[in-house]
N, C-alpha and C positions, 0 to 999 in steps of 0.2 A: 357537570362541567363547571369547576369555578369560573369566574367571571371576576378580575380585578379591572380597574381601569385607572385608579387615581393613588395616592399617597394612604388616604383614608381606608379604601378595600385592602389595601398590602396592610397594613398595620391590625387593622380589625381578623383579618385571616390570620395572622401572625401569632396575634396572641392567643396563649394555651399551645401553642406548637412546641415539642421538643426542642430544642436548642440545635441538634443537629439538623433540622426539617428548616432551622434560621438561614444557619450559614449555607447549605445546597442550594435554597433560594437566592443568600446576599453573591454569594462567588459567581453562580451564574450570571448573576445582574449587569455585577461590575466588568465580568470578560469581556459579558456584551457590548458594553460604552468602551471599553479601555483605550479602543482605536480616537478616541476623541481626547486622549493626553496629547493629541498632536498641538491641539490649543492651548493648553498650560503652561504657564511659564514656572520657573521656582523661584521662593521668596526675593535671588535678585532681581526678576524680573526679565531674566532670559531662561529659553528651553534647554536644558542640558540634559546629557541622555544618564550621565552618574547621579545627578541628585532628584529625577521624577521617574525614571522607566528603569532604573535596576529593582531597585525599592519597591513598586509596584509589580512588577513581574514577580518579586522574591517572596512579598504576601501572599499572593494570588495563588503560587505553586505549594507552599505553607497551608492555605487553607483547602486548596482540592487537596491536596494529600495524604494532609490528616484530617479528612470530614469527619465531624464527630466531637472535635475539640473548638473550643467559643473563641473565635473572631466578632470582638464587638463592633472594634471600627466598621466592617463591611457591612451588618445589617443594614446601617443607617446611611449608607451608600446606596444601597439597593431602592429607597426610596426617594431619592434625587436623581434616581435613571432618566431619561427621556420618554417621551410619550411612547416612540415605537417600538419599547420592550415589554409593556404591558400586556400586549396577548401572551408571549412569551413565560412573561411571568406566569400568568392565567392556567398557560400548559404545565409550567413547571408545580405548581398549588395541583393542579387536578391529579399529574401523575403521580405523587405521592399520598392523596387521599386514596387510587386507587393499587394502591399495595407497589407502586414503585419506591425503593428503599431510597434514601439519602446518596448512601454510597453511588448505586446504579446511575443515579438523575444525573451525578454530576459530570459521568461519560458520558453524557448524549452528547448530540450535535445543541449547538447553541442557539440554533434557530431551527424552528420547523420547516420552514421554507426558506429563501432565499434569506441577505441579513439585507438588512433596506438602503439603499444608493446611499444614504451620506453617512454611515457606517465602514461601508466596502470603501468609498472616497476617503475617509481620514486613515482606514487602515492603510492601505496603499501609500499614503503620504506616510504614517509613521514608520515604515519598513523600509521606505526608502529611504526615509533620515536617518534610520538605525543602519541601515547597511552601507550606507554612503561612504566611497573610498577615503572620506576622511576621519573615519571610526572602524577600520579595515581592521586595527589591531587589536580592537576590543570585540572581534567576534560576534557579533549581537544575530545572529543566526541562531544558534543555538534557544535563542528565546523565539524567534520570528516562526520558527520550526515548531517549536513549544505551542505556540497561541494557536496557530494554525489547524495543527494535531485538534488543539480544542472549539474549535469552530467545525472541522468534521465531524466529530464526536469519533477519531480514533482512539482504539484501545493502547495505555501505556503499559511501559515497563514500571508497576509500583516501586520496585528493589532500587530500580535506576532515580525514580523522583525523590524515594526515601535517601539516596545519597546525599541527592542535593541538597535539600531541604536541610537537612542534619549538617551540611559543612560548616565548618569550623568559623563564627562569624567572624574574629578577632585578623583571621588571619587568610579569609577570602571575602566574603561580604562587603567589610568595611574597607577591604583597598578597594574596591569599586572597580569597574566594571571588567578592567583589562586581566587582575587577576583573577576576580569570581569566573568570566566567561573562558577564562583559559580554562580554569579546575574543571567546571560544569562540561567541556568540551572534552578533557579528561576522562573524566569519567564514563560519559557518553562511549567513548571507544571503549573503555572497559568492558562495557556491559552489552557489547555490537553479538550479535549472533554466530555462534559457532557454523563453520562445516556442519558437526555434526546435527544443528539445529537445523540448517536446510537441507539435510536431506532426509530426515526426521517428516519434513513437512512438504515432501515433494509427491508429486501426485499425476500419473498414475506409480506404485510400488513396483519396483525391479525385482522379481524372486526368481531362485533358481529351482528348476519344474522338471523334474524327469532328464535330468543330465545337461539340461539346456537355460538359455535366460529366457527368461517371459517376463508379462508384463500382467500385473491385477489390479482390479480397483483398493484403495487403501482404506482399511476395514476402520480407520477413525477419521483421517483427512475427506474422505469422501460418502463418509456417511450423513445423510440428509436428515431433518427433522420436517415431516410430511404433515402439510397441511392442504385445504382443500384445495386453493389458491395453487397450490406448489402442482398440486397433480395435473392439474390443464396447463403448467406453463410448457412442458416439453411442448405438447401440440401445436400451439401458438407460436414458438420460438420456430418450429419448421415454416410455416406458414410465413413468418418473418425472412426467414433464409431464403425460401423459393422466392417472396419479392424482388429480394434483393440480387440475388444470384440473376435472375430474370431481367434487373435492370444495367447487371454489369456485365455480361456474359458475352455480347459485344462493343463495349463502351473501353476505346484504346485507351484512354486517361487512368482508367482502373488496374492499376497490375495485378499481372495474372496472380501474385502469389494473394491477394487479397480473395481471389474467386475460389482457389484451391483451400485456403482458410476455412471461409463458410461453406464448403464443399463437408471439411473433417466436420466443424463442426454440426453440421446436418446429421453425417452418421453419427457422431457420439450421443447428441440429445437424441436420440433416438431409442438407445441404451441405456437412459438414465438411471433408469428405475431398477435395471437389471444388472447394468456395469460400468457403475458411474465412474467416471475418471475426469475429475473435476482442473486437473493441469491442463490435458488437452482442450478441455472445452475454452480457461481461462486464455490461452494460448491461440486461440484460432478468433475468440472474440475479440481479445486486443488486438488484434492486426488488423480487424475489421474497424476496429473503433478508432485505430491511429488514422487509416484511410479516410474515415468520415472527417477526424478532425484537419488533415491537410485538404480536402477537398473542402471544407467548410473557410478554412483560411482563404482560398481562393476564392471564394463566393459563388462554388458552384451550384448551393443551395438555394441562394436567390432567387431562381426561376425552376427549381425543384422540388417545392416545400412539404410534396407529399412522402420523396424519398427521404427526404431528413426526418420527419416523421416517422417513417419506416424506423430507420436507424436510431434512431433514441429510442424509442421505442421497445426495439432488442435490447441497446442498453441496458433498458433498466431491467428489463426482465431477465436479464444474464446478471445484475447485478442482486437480483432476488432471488436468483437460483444460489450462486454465491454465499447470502448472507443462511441460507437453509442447509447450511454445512456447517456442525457444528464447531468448527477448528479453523473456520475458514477466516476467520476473525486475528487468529491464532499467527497464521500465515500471513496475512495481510503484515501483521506488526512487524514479521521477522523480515518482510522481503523491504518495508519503507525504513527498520533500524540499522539494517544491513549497509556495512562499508562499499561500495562499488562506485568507482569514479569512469566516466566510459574514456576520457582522456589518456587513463592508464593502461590501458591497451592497444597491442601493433597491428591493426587489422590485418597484415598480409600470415602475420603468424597463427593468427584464429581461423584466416581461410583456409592454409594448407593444414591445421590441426584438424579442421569442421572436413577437409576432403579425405585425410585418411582414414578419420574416424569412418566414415561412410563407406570408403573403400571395404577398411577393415571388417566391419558390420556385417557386408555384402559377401565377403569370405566366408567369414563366422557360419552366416547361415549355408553357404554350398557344405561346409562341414560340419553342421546338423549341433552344432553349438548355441546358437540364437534362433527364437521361431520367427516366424514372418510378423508378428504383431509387434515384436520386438520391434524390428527393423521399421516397421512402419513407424512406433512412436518416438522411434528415433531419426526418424526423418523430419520428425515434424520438431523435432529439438532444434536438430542441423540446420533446420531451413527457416527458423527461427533468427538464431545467428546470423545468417547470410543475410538476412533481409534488412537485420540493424546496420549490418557492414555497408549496405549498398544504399541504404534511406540515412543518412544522419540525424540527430537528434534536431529539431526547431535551434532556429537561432537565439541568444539570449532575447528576453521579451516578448518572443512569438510566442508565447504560451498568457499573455497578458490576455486585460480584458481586450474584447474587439470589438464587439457587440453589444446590445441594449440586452441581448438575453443570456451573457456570460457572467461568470461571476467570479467571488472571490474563492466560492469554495469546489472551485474545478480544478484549480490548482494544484492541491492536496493528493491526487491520483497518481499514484506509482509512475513512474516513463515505462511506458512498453518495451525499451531496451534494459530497462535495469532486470525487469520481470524475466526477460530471454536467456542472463546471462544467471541468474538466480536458478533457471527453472534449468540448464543444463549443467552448472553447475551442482548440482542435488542430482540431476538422473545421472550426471556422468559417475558422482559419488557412492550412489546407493548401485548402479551398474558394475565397479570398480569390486563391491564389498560382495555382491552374490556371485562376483568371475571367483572372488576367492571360496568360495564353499565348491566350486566346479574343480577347482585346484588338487583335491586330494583324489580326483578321477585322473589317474597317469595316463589314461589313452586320448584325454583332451589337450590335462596340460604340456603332454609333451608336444602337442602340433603345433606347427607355425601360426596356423591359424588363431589357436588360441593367446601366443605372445603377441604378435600382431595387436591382436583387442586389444591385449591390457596392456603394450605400449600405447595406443590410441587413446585409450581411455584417459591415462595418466599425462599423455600430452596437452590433450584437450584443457583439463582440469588445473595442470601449470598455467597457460597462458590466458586463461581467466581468472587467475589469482589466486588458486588454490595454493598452499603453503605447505609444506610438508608431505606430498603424498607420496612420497615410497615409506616418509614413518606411520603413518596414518591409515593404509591400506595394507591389508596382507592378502596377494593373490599367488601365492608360491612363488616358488626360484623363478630367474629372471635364463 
């Protein structure tokens, strides 16, 4: 374990290091501090967000991006850090003597544990200044989005940062900030994930099985990397479930749809090993996890501390089941780069699209077109939806800190409704694409039953935003 503590240890470690082993350490350093530009003024001696925070962010994404190539300025940054990045630092020296690459270190998360209270205090102050309705036109999200990403140690789009990076300085850089943040915001939509990218990465897989739709686990989204850890977590996570289920099973405050939740997910981790279907599980634990966190806004945990325990608890070990999926990383990127505003939706049109679907389904199967697992994991789509419809998203700021034991990097986590409209979106899609290989059987497609679906399907898939899908899907004559 290296051990830096001072100016002296980082310099003395430094030297003889590759040059790219320099800047992984310096880039890191500076992210860490960067929240404390809120103090600097520029040479007039006021904070302006064009002449200190475009410039800085525009280095910073320069040097992650092309790790490997020499940023001098930043070394010598990295040694005027503050004292509370030194373990940090320490970690970041150890994981590279122990065979973590340059490139890898610089996607971690940026602290091992939490980032320390007057870190998360100046960030918050700088994001608010950036965002502030009186810099509303110069988009400064797109960066605030950026840092963030790198404070979890989310996985990026390289193609997307190599864009940025490479624009045109003459003629975005240098107009500052209104035009760079427009382009960079540009682009951004360019590079947003295809249709066909979420349904590529939807989970469980829609195939069409003996004349009918069924449903399998997806032989790369939900294939696991098994460690010894990993093989006791199913056990555990039951044990987690029965608590929980145990404390909420009569508790009116809990809706029912949160019992039935961990009900699914009870039987799916039960199958993991055998038929992992990694959506549903994600799907049933976010609903569990949106409940903890509205019941924790009310402070029903105050005099509960054992059930809150309970529940992070699960957390994290569904967040470890999670990262034991090798794609699962994959998905993660596509569903937080993914365009979805929930504003842009009629709720009354998503109910009656989520009622016929279900209707339709329930047909399907009396006419031996869909199996019953189908339908179930299509319930658990539908009933996904419905619940966003009838719980609205947290009011602006209720997702802030609240607590001595929250932080800045909770933030960072998908909304459980974006995840809902993503995760049926992709099953309505990849469902739409195996109705069409049923198609070329004329004693399905000519049934009512069968139009029915794939009008359902295609309705559903419009009024969550799907684009194009009578060009998009071929399920036979209409």
């Amino acid at each position: 374990m290296v051990e830096i503590t001072g100016r002296k240890e980082l310099k003395e470690w430094l030297e003889g290091r590759d040059r790219v082993d320099v800047v992984a350490i310096a880039t890191r350093a500076v992210q860490r501090v960067l929240p404390i530009l809120t103090t600097v003024p520029d040479k007039s001696g006021k904070r302006t967000a064009a002449a200190i925070f475009l410039p800085t962010f525009r280095a910073l994404l320069i040097s992650w991006t092309f790790i490997g190539q020499p940023v001098h300025e930043i070394s010598s940054a990295a040694a005027d850090a503050a004292d509370a990045i030194w373990k940090s630092i320490s970690d970041d020296a150890t994981a590279l003597e122990t065979g973590t690459s340059p490139e890898a270190l610089v996607t971690q998360r940026l602290w091992a544990g939490q980032p320390p209270k007057n870190i998360q205090t100046h960030w918050f102050r700088l994001k608010a200044y950036l965002l502030d309705e009186a810099r509303a036109d110069e988009n400064w999200q797109v960066w605030t989005d950026w840092y963030e990403d790198r404070l979890q140690g989310n996985p990026s789009n390289k193609d997307l940062d190599r864009a940025i990076a490479l624009m045109n300085p003459e003629k975005f850089w240098d107009a500052g900030p209104k035009i760079a943040n427009a382009e960079i915001q540009r682009l951004i939509d360019e590079y947003r994930p295809t249709q066909q990218q979420i349904e590529d990465s939807t989970s469980p897989r829609v195939v069409a099985r003996d004349g009918k739709l069924d449903v399998e686990s997806d032989k790369v989204i939900d294939e696991f990397v098994y460690d010894d850890e990993f093989k006791t977590l199913p056990e555990r996570q039951v044990i987690l479930v029965d608590a929980l289920l145990a404390a909420f099973i009569d508790d009116r405050n809990i809706s029912p749809a949160v019992v039935s939740a961990l009900k699914t997910y009870r039987k799916y981790i039960e199958i993991v090993f055998t038929r992992p279907m990694l959506g549903i599980l994600d799907d049933a634990e976010g609903i569990a996890w949106a409940e903890y966190n509205t019941q924790k806004r009310h402070g029903f945990f105050k005099e509960n501390g054992g059930l809150r325990k309970t529940f992070e608890t699960f957390h994290a070990n569904h967040l470890k089941i999670g990262n034991a999926s090798k794609l699962n990383a994959v998905r993660a990127q596509i569903e937080r780069e993914s365009d979805v505003d929930i504003d842009d939706f009629e709720p009354a049109e998503i109910q009656n699209a989520v009622l016929s679907l279900e209707n339709a389904i329930a047909d399907a199967l009396v006419a031996d077109i869909v199996t019953e697992e189908y339908q179930a994991v299509s319930k658990r789509v539908t009933a996904s939806i419905r619940l966003i419809l009838e719980t609205p998203p947290p009011a602006p700021g209720a997702d802030l800190v609240s607590d001595k034991e929250e932080s800045i990097l909770e933030e960072s986590e998908v909304p459980r409704w974006k995840r809902a409209i993503l995760w049926a979106r992709g099953f309505g899609g990849v469902s739409l694409s195996a109705l069409g290989s049923l198609a070329s059987i004329v004693a399905f497609s000519d049934t009512t039953a069968f139009k029915v679906l794939k009008t359902a399907l295609k309705s559903m898939l419009k009024v969550l935003g799907v684009e194009d899908v009578d060009s998009s899907k071929s399920t036979g004559d209409d």
